[in-house]
C-alpha positions in Angstrom: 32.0 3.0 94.8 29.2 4.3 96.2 27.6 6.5 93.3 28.2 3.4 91.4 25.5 1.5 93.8 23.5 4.5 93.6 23.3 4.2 89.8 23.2 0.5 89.7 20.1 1.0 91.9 18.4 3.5 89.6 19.2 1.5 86.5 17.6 -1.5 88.0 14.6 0.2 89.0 14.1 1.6 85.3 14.3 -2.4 84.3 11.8 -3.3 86.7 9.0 -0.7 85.4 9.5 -1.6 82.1 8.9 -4.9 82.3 5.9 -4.1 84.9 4.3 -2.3 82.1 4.7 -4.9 79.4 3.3 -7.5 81.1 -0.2 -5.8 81.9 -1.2 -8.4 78.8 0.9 -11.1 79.2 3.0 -12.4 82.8 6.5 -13.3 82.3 8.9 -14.5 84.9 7.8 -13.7 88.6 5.1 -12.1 87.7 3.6 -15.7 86.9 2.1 -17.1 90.1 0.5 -20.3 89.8 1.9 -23.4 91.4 2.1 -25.4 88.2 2.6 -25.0 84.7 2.7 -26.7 81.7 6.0 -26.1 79.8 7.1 -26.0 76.3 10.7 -25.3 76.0 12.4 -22.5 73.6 12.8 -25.5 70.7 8.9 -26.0 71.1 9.2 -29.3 72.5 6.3 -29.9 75.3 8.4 -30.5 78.5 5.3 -31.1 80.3 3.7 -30.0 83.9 6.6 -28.7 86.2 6.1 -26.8 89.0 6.6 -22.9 88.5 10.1 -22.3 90.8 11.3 -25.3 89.1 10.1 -23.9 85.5 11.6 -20.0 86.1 15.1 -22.0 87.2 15.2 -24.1 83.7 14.5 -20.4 82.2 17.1 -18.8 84.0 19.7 -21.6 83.4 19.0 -21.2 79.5 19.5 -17.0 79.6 15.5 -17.5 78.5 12.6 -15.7 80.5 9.5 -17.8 81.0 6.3 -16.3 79.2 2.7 -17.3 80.3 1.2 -17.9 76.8 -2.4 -19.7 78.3 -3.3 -18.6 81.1 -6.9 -19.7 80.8 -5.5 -23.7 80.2 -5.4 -26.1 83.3 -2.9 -26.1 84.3 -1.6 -22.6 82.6 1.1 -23.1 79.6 4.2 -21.1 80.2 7.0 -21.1 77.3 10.9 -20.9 77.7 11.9 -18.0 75.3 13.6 -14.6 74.7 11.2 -12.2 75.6 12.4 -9.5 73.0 12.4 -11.9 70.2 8.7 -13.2 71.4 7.3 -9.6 71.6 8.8 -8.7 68.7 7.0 -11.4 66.8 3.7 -11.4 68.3 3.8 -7.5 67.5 4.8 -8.4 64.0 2.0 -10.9 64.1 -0.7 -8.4 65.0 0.1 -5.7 62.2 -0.3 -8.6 59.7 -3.6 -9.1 60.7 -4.6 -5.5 61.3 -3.4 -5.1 57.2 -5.3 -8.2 56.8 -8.7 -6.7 58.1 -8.0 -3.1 56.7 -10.7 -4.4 53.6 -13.6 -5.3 56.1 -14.4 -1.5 56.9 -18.1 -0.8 56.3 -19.0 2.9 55.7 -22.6 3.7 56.6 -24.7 6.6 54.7 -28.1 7.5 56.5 -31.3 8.9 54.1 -34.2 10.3 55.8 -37.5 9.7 54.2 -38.3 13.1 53.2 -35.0 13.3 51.5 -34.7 15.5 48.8 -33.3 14.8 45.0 -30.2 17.0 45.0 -29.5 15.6 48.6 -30.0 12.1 47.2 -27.6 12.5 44.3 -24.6 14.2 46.7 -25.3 11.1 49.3 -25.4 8.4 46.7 -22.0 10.3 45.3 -20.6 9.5 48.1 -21.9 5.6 48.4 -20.5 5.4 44.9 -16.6 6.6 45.7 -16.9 4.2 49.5 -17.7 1.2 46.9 -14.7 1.9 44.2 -12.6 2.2 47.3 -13.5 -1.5 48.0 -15.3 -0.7 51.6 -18.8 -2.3 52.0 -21.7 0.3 52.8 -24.6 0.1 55.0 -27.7 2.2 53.8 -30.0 3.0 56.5 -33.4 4.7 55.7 -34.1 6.1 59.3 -37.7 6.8 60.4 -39.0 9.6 62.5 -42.2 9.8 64.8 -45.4 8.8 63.1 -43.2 7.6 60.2 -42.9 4.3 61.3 -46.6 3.5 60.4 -45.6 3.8 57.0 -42.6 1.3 56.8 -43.6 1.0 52.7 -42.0 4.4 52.0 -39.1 3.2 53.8 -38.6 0.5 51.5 -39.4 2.7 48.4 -36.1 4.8 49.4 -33.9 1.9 49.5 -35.4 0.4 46.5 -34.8 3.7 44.5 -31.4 4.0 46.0 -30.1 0.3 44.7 -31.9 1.4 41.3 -29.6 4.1 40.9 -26.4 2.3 42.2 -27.4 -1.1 40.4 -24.2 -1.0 37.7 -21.2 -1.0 40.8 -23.1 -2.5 43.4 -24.4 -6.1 45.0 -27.1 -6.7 47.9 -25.1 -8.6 50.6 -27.1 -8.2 53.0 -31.2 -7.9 52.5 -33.5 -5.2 54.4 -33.6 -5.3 57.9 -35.2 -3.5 60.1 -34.0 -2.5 64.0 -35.7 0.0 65.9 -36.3 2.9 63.7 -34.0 2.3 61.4 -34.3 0.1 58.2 -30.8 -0.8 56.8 -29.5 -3.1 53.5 -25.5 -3.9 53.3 -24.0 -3.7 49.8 -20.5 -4.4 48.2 -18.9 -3.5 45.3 -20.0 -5.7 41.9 -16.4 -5.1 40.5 -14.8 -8.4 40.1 -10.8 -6.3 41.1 -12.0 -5.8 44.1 -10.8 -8.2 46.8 -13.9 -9.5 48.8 -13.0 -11.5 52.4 
């Protein structure tokens, strides 16, 4: 009977830092100390302001845990659910929108102004195969010491770059310069690819 307590103990000590570490984001049950709450129930149904013992008993009488999903609101909005089930969506809910996002990467490919041709050709190479995958690409022309009193060769580069990339490529963004760098945003002119 005793190594039975001993184990019991143990076990409920692994429980307790597990749930410790998944609510670094979000508080669930005890962890949740505010004196109110606002409180929508595990049919979401708005129960309305309760006070939080009173909340974490309706939880506990339904087999639910109580999950803080406001905590910025006035007073805080808590919700009566199964906090596997809840995780588990919000989780699912996240890698939807990370797929979602996957076609907003932009590539960037630098060109200093003293670039050569064969250099040119391997960079621009390399814009064109970023733009068939469907990412958008930053060009930056970057300028170095007393290059930046001559801003028009800057703009030459760029200008020679979209001239050779012209047939698979559209301006989205026009040139802009910040700092010592002059940059112009373009996206593939290819109507199969998916634009945001």
């Amino acid at each position: 009977m005793l190594t039975s307590g001993k184990i019991f103990v143990k076990i409920s000590s692994v429980v307790t830092k597990r749930s410790t570490l998944i609510n670094k984001r979000t508080r669930l049950n005890e962890a949740i100390r505010v004196p109110q709450l606002r409180i929508i129930d595990e049919n979401d149904n708005q129960i309305g302001v309760m006070d939080t013992r009173d909340a974490l008993q309706k939880a506990k009488d339904a087999g639910l845990d109580l999950v803080e999903v406001s905590p910025n609101a006035k007073p805080p909005v808590a919700k009566i659910v199964d906090w596997g089930k809840y995780n588990y969506q919000k989780t699912k809910q996240q890698q939807q929108s990370r797929k979602k996002n996957k076609n907003l990467d932009i590539k960037q490919i630098r060109f200093g102004l003293k670039i050569g041709e064969h250099d040119l050709d391997i960079k621009l190479k390399k814009v064109k195969s970023f733009l068939e995958a469907g990412h958008k690409v930053k060009i930056t022309a970057f300028f170095r010491g007393r290059e930046m009193a001559h801003k028009e060769i800057g703009y030459e580069l760029l200008d020679k770059v979209l001239h050779k990339i012209e047939d698979i490529a559209v301006v989205e963004q026009e040139p802009q310069f910040s700092g010592k760098y002059l940059s112009i945003l373009v996206r593939s002119s290819n109507a199969k690819v998916k634009n945001p």
